[in-house]
N, C-alpha and C positions, 0 to 999 in steps of 0.2 A: 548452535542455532537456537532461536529463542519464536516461540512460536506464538504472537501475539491473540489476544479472542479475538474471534471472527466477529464482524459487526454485523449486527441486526439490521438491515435496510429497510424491512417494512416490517410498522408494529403486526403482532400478532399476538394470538391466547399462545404460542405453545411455544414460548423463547427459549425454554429448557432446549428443545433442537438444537440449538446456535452451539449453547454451550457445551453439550452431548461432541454437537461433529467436531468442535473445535477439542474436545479432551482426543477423539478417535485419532484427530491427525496428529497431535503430541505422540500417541501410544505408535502410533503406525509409525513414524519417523523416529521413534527413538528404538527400532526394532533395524534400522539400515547400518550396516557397519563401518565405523568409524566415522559416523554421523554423531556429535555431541549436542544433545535435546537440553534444554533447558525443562524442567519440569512444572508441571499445572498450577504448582501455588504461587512461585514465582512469575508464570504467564499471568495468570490472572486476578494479581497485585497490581498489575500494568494497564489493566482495561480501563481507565480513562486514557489511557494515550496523549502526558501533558510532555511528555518529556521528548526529548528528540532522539532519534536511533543513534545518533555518535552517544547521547548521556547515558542511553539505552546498554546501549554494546559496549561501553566503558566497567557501567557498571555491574552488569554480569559475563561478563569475557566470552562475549560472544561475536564474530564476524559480519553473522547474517541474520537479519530478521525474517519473518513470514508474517505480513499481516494481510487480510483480505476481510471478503462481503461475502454476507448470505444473504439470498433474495429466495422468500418462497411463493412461487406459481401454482397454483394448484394443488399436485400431489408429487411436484419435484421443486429442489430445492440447487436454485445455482450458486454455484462457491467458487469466489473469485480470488486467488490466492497468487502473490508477489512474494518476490523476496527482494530485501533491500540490502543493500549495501552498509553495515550500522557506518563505519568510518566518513561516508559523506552525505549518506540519504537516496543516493542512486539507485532507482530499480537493476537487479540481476536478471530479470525477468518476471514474466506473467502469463495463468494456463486458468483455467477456470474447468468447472466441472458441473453434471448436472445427474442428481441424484433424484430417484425414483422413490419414493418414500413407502411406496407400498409396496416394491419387488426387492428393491436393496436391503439385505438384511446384515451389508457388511460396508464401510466405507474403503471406495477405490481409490487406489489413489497412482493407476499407470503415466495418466498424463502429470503431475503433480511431479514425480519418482522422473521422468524423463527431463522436466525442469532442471534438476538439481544436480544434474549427472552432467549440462550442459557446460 
């Protein structure tokens, strides 16, 4: 699985966030067993997004992608996270999440984790 950066939907000062949750869910998925993570340098080689999931998944032998949106409101932050199908571009599905920026001191990821298990 290759886990694309999460996109920044609205500018902000504090974009490091984006990149932050997006290394957490690398680190978190690649902790599930018999889950193959593509790692951080190789994700985010990939953040213009010109190539298409089959050139994608060709080129690092991977199944499935994960790309999604952060949107921050306030003092939460929603992250909207898909996985694709790389062979044709097909959503596998889609679960989104909403993170509390000043009580979350760790990134959850049950509904995410229930996704993948489907």
């Amino acid at each position: 699985m290759l886990v694309l950066p999460l996109l920044n939907e609205v500018v902000i000062r504090a974009t490091n966030i984006f990149r932050g949750l997006s290394e957490e869910l690398i680190a978190a998925l690649a902790q599930i067993k018999d889950l193959k993570v593509i790692g951080r340098s190789s994700s985010f080689s990939l953040q213009s997004r010109k190539e298409e999931p089959k050139t994608i998944g060709e080129k690092l032998g991977v199944s499935t992608l994960l790309e999604g949106t952060v949107r921050k409101q306030g003092d939460k932050v929603r992250i909207v996270a898909e996985l694709i199908k790389a062979s044709d571009g097909r959503s596998c599905g889609r679960e989104f999440l909403i993170v509390n920026l000043r009580t979350s001191s760790q990134f959850k990821l049950k509904s995410l984790s229930l996704l993948l298990h489907h």
